[in-house]
N, C-alpha and C positions, 0 to 999 in steps of 0.2 A: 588505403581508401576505406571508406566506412561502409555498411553494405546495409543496409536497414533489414532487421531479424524481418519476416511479416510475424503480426499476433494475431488472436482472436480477438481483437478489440478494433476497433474504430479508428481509422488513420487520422492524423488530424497536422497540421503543416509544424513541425515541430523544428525550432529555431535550431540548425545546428553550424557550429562552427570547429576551424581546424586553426591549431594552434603547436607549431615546434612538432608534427607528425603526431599528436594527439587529439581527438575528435572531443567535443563538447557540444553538452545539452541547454537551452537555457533551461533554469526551473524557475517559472512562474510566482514557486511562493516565498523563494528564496531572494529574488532576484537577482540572479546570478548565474554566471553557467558553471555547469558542473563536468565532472568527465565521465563521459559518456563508456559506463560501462553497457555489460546487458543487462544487468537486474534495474541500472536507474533508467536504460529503456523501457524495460516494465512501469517502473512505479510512474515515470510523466504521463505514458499511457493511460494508466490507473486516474489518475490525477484530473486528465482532462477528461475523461468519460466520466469520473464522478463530478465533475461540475457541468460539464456540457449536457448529459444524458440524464443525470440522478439530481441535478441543481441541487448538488451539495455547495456550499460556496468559499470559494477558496480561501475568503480570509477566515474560515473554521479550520483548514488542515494545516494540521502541524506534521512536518517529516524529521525523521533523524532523532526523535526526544531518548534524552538519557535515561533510563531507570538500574536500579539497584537489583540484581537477582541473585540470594546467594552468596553476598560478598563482593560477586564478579559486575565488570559494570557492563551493561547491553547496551541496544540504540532499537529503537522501534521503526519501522517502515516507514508507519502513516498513522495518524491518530487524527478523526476528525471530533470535531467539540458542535453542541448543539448552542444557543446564544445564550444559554444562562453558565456555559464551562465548563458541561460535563463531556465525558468520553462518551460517543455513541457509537463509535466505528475504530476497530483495529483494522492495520492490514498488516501482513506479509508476503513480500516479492520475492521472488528467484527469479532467477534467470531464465531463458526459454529456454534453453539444456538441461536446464535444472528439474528432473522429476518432483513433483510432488508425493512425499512421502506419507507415513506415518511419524516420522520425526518434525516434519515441517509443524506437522497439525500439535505435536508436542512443544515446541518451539512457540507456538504462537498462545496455546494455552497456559506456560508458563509466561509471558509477558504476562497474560490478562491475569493471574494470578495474582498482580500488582494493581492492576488497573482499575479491573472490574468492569467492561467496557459491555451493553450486551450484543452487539453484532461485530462479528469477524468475517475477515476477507481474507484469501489465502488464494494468491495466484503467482503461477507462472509467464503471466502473458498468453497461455494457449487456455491452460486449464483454469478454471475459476471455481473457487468454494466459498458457498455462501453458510456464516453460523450464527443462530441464535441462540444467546446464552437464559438461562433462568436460573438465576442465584437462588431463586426459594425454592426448587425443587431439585437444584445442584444436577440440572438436565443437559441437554443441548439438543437443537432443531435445527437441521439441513437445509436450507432454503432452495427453491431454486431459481429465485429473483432475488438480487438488492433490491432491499424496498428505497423509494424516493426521499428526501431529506424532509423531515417536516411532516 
């Protein structure tokens, strides 16, 4: 039986179904359901607070995109695009077990290394870190709000 983690985020009626003793989520941007681990518990959580509360709009998120790191091939969480295509928002999810490290935040600054994206999100589902980047003074700024989209 699937037992729903709680988060620090916003509940919101999330479509789930069971299929052959394995649990699924729908995703909204996918259309399709997916299986329900804990980290893509996370990210639909993410997902609908960043449209429902930050009116980001969800035909800007793209999840799951492939990049090249190194040779090796990755996959990004979330990458929201503003309406003219660029990156404005990374994210990276764990799991709700999943400690936020100092590798996590390494992990997410290597993606943007590619990207170039300037606000990062990095959560667990409990913990939330907000980042802004400035490529002209190779800085970074700890938020303690996501700003709203637009």
């Amino acid at each position: 039986m699937f037992t729903a983690v709680p988060l620090n985020l916003p509940s919101y009626p999330a479509k789930i179904s069971k299929k052959a003793d394995q649990y699924y989520i729908f995703d909204a941007l996918r259309k399709k359901h997916l299986l329900l681990t804990p980290e893509e518990w996370v990210r639909q959580h993410w997902v609908n607070h960043l449209h429902q509360h930050y009116h980001y709009p969800l035909s800007l998120m793209h999840i799951e995109g492939g990049l090249k790191l190194n040779s090796l091939q990755k996959r990004h969480d979330l990458v929201v695009y503003n309406r003219l295509g660029q990156g404005i928002l990374l994210a990276e999810f764990k799991a709700p077990t999943v400690k936020i490290t100092e590798n996590t935040f390494h992990q997410i600054a290597n993606y943007n290394s590619q990207y170039k994206i300037p606000l990062l999100l990095v959560s667990n589902g409990i913990e939330h870190y907000y980042c802004r980047i400035d490529f002209e003074k190779g800085d970074f700024t700890f938020l303690s709000e996501l700003p709203s989209f637009g």
